[in-house]
C-alpha positions in Angstrom: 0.0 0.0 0.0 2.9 2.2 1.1 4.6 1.4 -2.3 1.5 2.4 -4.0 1.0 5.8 -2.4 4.6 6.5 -3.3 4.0 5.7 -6.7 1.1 8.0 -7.2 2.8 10.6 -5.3 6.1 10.5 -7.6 3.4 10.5 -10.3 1.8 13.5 -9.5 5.0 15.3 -8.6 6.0 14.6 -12.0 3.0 15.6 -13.6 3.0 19.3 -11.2 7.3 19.1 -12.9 5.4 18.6 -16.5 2.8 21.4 -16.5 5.1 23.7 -14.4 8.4 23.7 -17.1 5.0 23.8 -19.9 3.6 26.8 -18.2 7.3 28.6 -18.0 8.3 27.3 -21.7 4.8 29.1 -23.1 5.5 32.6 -20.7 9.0 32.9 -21.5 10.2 31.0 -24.4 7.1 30.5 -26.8 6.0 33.9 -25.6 5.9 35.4 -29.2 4.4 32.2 -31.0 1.6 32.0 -28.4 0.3 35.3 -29.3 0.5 34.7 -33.0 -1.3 32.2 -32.8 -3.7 33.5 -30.8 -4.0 36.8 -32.6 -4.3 34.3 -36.2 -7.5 32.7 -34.8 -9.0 35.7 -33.8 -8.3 37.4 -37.3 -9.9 33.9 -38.8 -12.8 34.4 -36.7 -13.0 38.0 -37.1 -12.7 37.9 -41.2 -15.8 35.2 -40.8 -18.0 37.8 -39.7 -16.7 40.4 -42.7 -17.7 37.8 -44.7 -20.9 36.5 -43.4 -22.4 40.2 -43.5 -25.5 41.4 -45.3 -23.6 43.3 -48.3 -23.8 46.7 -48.5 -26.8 47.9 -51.2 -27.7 51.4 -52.2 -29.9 53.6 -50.9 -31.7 57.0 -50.6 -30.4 57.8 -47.5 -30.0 62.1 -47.8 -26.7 63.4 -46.8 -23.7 65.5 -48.6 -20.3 65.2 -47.4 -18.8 68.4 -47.1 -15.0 69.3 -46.6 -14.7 72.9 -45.3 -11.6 75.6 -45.2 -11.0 78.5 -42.8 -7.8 80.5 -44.5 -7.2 82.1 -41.2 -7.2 78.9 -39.2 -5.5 77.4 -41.6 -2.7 80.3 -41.4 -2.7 80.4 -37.5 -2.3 75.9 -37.3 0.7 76.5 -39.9 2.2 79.3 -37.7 1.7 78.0 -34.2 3.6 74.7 -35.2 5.9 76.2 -37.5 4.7 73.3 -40.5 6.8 75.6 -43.1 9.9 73.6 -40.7 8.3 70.1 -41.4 7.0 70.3 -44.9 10.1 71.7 -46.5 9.9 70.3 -50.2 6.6 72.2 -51.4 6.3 70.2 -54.5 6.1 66.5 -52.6 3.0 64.8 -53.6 0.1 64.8 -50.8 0.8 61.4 -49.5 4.2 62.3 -48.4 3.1 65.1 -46.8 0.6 63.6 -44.9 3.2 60.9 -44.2 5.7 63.9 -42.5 2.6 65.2 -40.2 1.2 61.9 -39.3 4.8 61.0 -38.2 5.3 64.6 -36.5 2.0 63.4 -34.3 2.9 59.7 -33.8 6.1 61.1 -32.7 5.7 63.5 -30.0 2.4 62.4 -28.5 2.4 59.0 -27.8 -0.7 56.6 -27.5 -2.7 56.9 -24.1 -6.5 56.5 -22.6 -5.9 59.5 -20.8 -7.2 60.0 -17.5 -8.7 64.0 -18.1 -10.6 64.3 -21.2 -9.6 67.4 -22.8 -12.2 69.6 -22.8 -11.1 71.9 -26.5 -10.2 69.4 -28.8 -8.9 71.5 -31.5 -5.4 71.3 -33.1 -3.9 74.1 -31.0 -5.7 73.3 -27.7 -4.7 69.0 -28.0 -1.2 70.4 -28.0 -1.2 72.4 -25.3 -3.0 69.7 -23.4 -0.2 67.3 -24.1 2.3 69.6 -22.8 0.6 70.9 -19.4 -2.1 68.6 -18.4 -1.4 64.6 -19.7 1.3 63.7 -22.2 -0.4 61.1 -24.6 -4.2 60.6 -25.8 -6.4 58.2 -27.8 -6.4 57.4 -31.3 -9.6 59.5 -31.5 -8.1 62.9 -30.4 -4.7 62.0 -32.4 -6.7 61.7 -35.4 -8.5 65.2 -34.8 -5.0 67.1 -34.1 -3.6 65.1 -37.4 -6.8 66.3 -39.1 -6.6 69.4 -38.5 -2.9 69.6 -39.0 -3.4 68.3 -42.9 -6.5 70.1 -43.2 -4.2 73.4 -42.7 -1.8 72.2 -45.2 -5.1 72.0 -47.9 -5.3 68.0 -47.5 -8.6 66.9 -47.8 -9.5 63.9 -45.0 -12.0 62.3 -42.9 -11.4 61.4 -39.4 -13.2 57.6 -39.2 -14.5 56.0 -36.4 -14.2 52.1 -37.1 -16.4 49.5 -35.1 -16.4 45.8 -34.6 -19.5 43.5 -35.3 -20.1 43.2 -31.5 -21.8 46.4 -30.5 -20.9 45.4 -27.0 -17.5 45.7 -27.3 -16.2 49.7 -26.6 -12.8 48.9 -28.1 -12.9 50.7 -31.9 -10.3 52.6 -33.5 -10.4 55.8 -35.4 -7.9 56.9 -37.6 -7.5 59.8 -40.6 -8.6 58.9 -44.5 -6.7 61.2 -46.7 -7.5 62.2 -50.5 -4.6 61.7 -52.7 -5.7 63.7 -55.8 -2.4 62.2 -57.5 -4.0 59.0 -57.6 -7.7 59.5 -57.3 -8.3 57.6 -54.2 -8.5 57.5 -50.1 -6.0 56.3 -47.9 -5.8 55.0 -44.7 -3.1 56.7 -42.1 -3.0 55.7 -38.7 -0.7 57.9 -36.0 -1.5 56.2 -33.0 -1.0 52.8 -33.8 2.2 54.9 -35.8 1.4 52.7 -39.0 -0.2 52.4 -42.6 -1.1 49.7 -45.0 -0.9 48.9 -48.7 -0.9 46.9 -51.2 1.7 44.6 -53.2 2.7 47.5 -55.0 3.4 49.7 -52.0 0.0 51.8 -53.3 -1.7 53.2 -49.4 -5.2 51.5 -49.5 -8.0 53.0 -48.5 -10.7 51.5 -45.5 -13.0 50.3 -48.2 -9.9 48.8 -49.4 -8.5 47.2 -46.7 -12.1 45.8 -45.9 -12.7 44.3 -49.5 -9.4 42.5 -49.4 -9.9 40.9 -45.6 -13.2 39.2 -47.1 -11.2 38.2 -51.0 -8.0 36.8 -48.6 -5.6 39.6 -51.0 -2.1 40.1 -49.6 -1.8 43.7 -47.7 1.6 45.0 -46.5 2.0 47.0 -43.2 3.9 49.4 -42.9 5.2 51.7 -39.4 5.5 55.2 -39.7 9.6 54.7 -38.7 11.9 52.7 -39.9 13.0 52.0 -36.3 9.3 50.0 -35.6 10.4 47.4 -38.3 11.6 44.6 -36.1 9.5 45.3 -33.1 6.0 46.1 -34.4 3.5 43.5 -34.1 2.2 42.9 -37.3 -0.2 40.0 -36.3 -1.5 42.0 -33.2 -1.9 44.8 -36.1 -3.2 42.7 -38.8 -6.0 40.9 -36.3 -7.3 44.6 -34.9 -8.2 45.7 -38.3 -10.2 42.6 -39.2 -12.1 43.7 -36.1 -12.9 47.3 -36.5 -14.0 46.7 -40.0 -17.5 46.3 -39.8 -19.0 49.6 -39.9 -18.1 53.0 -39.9 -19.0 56.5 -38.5 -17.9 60.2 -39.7 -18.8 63.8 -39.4 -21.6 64.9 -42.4 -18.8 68.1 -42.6 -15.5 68.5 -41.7 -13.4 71.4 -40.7 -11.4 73.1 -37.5 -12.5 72.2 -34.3 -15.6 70.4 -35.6 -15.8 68.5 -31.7 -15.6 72.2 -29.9 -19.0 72.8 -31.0 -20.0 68.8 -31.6 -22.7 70.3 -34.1 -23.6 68.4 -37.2 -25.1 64.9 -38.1 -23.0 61.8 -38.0 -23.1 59.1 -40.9 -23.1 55.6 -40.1 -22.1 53.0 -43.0 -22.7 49.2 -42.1 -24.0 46.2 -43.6 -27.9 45.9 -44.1 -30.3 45.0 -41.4 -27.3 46.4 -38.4 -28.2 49.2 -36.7 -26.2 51.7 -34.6 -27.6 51.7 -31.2 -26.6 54.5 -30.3 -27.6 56.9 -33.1 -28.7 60.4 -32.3 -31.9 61.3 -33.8 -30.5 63.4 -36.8 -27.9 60.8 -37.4 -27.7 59.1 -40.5 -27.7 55.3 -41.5 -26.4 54.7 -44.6 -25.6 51.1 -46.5 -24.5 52.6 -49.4 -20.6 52.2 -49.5 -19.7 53.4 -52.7 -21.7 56.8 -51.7 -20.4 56.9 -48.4 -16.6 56.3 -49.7 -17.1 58.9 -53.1 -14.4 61.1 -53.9 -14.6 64.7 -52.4 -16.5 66.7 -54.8 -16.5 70.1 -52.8 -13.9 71.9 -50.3 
C-alpha cells in the first residue's frame, strides 16, 4: 500500500514538474508564438464575420459630405507649429506630406487613454493639453490634431470611427482617411498605432480597401510610420485589430477646424444591411450605401 501511495505521489510530482516547465516554456520561451497564434485565430474568426455580413446595397439615404476651409485657421495651425519647418519640399505629392505630419503626431504624443478628457479638442488646444495637463491621448483625439494639421496644409481627409461587429465591445479605433488627388483615391493613415497599409505595389489603400481585401484573402503590407518600428511592431496584433474594426463606420456629415468644440452636425453611419447603430442620435444618418459613403470629395 505504502509502495502504491509512493508511486502515485512521484506521479503527480511529475505531472505538477510537466505542467510547471509547460507553463514557464509558453510565458518565457514561446512567448511570441503563443500570441500569433492567438491573434491568427482571432483574425480567422473575425474575417468570418466580414464575410458572413448582409452586403452593402444602395440607398436613398439624404446626406452630402462636405470638406470645409478657414484661411485664417488654416494660417494660424501653420504658424503655431511652425509646419513651413516640417514640410520643406513644397512640391512633394500629398501622401508624403501627410506621411511627415502623421509621423510629427505619432512622434511627439504618444498613445494613451488619458485619464482627463480634454475639454477643447482643436489642433492648437490638444497640443497644449499634451504639454501641461497629460502627455499622450487616444487614437480619436490623435486623429483630430492630425486632421486638423493636414487640413491646414489643404489636405482633404475624414477622421473615421471604425467599429467591430459586437456592439458590446467599446474597443474601436479611429484613424485619418486622406484624398490623394495624384491617384484619385482614399487612404488609410494611422498615427496612433504609428502605421499604414498597402498593397503589393506599395500603393496606401483605403478603409473600403483594406475591408474588401480581408473578405477576397488579398495580400496587404503594413507598414510603421519609422523605420526603427520594423523589427519590433506587431504585425499579427496589427493585422488581427483591423479585421475587427471593419465592420462599420462613423464620420462627421462636414469636416473642418475644431468640428468636436461645438460637436454640431449629423453623423453618418455606414454598415451592412439589417445592423443598426444603437446608439444613433436622432438626426444621425444610417447609410448602406458604401460606394456613396466612400465617393471622392466633390467640394472643399
Amino acid at each position: 500500500m505504502k509502495k502504491t501511495l509512493k508511486i502515485i505521489g512521484y506521479t503527480l510530482v511529475g505531472l505538477i514538474l510537466i505542467f510547471i516547465t509547460a507553463a514557464l516554456l509558453i510565458r518565457f520561451v514561446f512567448k511570441e508564438q503563443m500570441i500569433a497564434y492567438t491573434s491568427k485565430l482571432e483574425e480567422t474568426e473575425r474575417i468570418e464575420l466580414l464575410r458572413n455580413a448582409t452586403p452593402y446595397a444602395s440607398d436613398t439615404a439624404h446626406y452630402h459630405f462636405v470638406y470645409q476651409q478657414d484661411t485664417l485657421q488654416a494660417q494660424k495651425i501653420r504658424a503655431y507649429f511652425r509646419l513651413d519647418t516640417l514640410l520643406t519640399d513644397s512640391a512633394a505629392n500629398t501622401w508624403d506630406k501627410a506621411l511627415t505630419l502623421a509621423k510629427f503626431v505619432a512622434k511627439n504624443i504618444p498613445h494613451a487613454n488619458q485619464t482627463k478628457y480634454p475639454e477643447k479638442r482643436n489642433a492648437i488646444d490638444l497640443w497644449k493639453y499634451t504639454r501641461e495637463v497629460e502627455p499622450a491621448f487616444n487614437c480619436r483625439l490623435h486623429s483630430i490634431l492630425l486632421h486638423e494639421l493636414m487640413l491646414s496644409e489643404g489636405i482633404t481627409n475624414r477622421f473615421v470611427t471604425c467599429l467591430p461587429a459586437d456592439t458590446l465591445d467599446s474597443d474601436c479605433h479611429v484613424v485619418n482617411l486622406v484624398w490623394l488627388p495624384e491617384q484619385n483615391k482614399w487612404a488609410m493613415i494611422d498615427s496612433d498605432m504609428q502605421a499604414w497599409i498597402s498593397n503589393s505595389e506599395g500603393t496606401p489603400l483605403s478603409l473600403a480597401e483594406m475591408r474588401e481585401r480581408y473578405i477576397s484573402g488579398s495580400p496587404m503590407q503594413i507598414h510603421p510610420l519609422f523605420d526603427s518600428l520594423k523589427e519590433d511592431f506587431n504585425y499579427d496584433y496589427y493585422r488581427s485589430y483591423w479585421a475587427k474594426n471593419l465592420y462599420w463606420f462613423i464620420c462627421w456629415e462636414e469636416t473642418g477646424y475644431g468640428k468636436e468644440d461645438a460637436m454640431k452636425g449629423r453623423q453618418i453611419t455606414l454598415a451592412p444591411a439589417g445592423f443598426t447603430d444603437p446608439d444613433a442620435g436622432p438626426s444621425d444618418i444610417h447609410t448602406t450605401d458604401a460606394e456613396r459613403f466612400w465617393a471622392a470629395p466633390d467640394s472643399i
